[in-house]
N, C-alpha and C positions, 0 to 999 in steps of 0.2 A: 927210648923213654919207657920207663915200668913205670906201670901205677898198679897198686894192690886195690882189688878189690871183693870183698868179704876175706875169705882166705886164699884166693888166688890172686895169684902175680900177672901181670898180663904185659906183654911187650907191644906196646903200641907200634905201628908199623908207617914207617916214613911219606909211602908213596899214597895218593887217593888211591890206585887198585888197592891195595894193601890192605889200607884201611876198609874198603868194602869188599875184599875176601873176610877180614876177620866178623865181618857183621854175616853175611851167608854164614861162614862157618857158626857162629854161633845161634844163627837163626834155625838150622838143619838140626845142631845139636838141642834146642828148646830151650835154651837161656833165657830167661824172662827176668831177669836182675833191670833192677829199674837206674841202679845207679849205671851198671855201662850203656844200656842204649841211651841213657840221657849223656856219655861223655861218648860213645862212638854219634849221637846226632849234634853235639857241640862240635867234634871234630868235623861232619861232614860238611857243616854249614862254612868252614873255612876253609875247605876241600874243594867245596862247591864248584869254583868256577876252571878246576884244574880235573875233573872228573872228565871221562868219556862219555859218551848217549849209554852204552851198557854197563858202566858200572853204577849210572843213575838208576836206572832199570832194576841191576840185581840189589842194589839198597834201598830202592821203593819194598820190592818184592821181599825183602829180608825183615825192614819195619812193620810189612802187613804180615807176616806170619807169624810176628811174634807178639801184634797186636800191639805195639808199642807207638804211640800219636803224640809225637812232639810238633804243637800246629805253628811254633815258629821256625823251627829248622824245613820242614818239610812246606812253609814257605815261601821259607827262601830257593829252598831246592827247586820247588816246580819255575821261579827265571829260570834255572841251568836245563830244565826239561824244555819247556819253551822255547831252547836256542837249539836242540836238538832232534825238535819233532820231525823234521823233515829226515833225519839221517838214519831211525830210528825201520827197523823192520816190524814187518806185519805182527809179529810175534811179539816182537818189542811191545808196538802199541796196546797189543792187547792186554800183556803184561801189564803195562804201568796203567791202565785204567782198571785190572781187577784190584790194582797197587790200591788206587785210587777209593776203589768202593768199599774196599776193608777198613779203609783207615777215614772213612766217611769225610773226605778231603773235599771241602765246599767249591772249591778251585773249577766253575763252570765253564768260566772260557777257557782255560788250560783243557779241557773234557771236550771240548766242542773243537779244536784245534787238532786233537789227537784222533777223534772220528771222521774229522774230514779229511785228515792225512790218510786215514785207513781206507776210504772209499778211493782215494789212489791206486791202491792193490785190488781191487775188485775185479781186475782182469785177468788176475790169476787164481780165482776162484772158479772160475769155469772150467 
């Protein structure tokens, strides 16, 4: 599927990785167009339950760097983060709670879930 948007063509991409490469790639590039992050977080929200724990991660991490706070997709997304916290790496979590402060995501017990998974790894901080 293409969808143009301003004057660029954009090939939507089939798979959920897909779909959250094209959000990194454009989040590194500083794309701040308000009409694709609002149709790449329509796409993700239907993506949602077919994502991996890292490609929820790098599309957290990709929304907060471009500032971009869709508070109903992102949601929906934290169920698919909640089913994932346990499979998620130290890094992960940390990841998705700076996700979390960027995008000033009210989602406290999703916050409280992902810090107590964190104190799990505390053994490898020594």
């Amino acid at each position: 599927v293409t969808v143009t948007i301003g004057s660029a063509e954009i090939v939507w991409p089939d798979s959920p990785a897909g779909l959250v490469k094209l959000a990194a790639r454009a989040a590194r590039a500083g794309i701040r167009n308000a009409e694709l992050w609002s149709k790449i977080a329509e796409r993700a929200r239907t993506a949602g339950p077919h994502m991996e724990a890292s490609d929820l991660v790098l599309l957290h991490r990709s929304f907060a760097r471009v500032k971009y706070r869709d508070v109903a997709a992102l949601n929906e997304l934290s169920a698919f983060v909640i089913k994932y916290i346990p499979d998620l790496s130290a890094q992960g979590l940390v990841s998705m709670m700076q996700s979390y402060k960027a995008l000033d995501m009210p989602k406290a017990n999703t916050l409280d879930l992902m810090i107590h998974q964190l104190c799990f790894y505390s053994h490898e901080w020594e």
